[in-house]
C-alpha positions, -999 to +999 in steps of 0.1 A: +081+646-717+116+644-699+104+609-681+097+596-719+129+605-734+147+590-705+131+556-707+138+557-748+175+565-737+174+542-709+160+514-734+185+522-765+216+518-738+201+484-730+196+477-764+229+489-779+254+488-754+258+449-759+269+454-790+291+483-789+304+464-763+314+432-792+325+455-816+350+470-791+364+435-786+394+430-808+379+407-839+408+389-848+436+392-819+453+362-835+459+382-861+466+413-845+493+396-828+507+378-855+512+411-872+530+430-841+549+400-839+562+403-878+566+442-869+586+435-835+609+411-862+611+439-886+622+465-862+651+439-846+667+434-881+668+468-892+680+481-863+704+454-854+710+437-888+730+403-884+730+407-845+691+396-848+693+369-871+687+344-842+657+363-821+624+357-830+595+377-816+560+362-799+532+384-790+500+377-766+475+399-759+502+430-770+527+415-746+559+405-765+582+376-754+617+377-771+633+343-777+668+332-790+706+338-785+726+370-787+765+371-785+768+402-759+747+414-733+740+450-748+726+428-773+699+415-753+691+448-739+691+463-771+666+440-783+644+454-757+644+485-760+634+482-797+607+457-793+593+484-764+592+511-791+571+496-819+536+509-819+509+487-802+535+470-779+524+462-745+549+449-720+586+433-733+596+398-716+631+384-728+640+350-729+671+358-748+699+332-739+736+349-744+761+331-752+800+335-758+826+313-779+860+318-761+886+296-781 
C-alpha cells in the first residue's frame, strides 16, 4: 500500500511540478518593472521634491539604475538610499552625473 501511494506521489510531482514551476515565473516582469520603476520615481520626488525633478528611474529584473543630474553630491547619495528602500527593490546602480554652476 505504501509502494502505491508513493508512485501516485512520485507521478503527481512529475505531473505538477512543471507547472507550479510556470506559475512561479513572474507573468509580466515588464510590467512589474515598469511599476517599481514609477514607484522608485514616486519615492525620489516626495522625498526630495525639486532636487529630483531631473532623475529618472529604470528597473531590470528588480535592479534599479538611476539616471540624470543632481546639483550636490549628497544629492546623489540621497537618491540611493531612497530608491534602496522601496519595497521590491533589488540592487541600486547610479548613473547620476553632478554637476555645479560656479559664475
Amino acid at each position: 500500500m505504501t509502494t502505491r501511494l508513493h508512485r501516485r506521489i512520485a507521478v503527481l510531482a512529475l505531473v505538477a511540478g512543471p507547472l507550479l514551476l510556470m506559475t512561479s515565473l513572474p507573468a509580466a516582469a515588464g510590467a512589474t518593472d515598469a511599476a517599481l520603476s514609477a514607484a522608485v520615481e514616486s519615492a525620489l520626488s516626495a522625498s526630495m521634491g525639486n532636487e529630483a525633478k531631473d532623475l529618472s528611474a529604470t528597473v531590470h529584473n528588480s535592479d534599479v539604475t538611476l539616471h540624470g543630474w543632481t546639483q550636490r553630491p549628497h544629492q546623489e547619495a540621497k537618491a540611493r538610499a531612497v530608491a534602496s528602500q522601496v519595497a521590491g527593490v533589488g540592487n541600486v546602480y547610479s548613473r547620476i552625473r553632478v554637476f555645479s554652476s560656479r559664475d
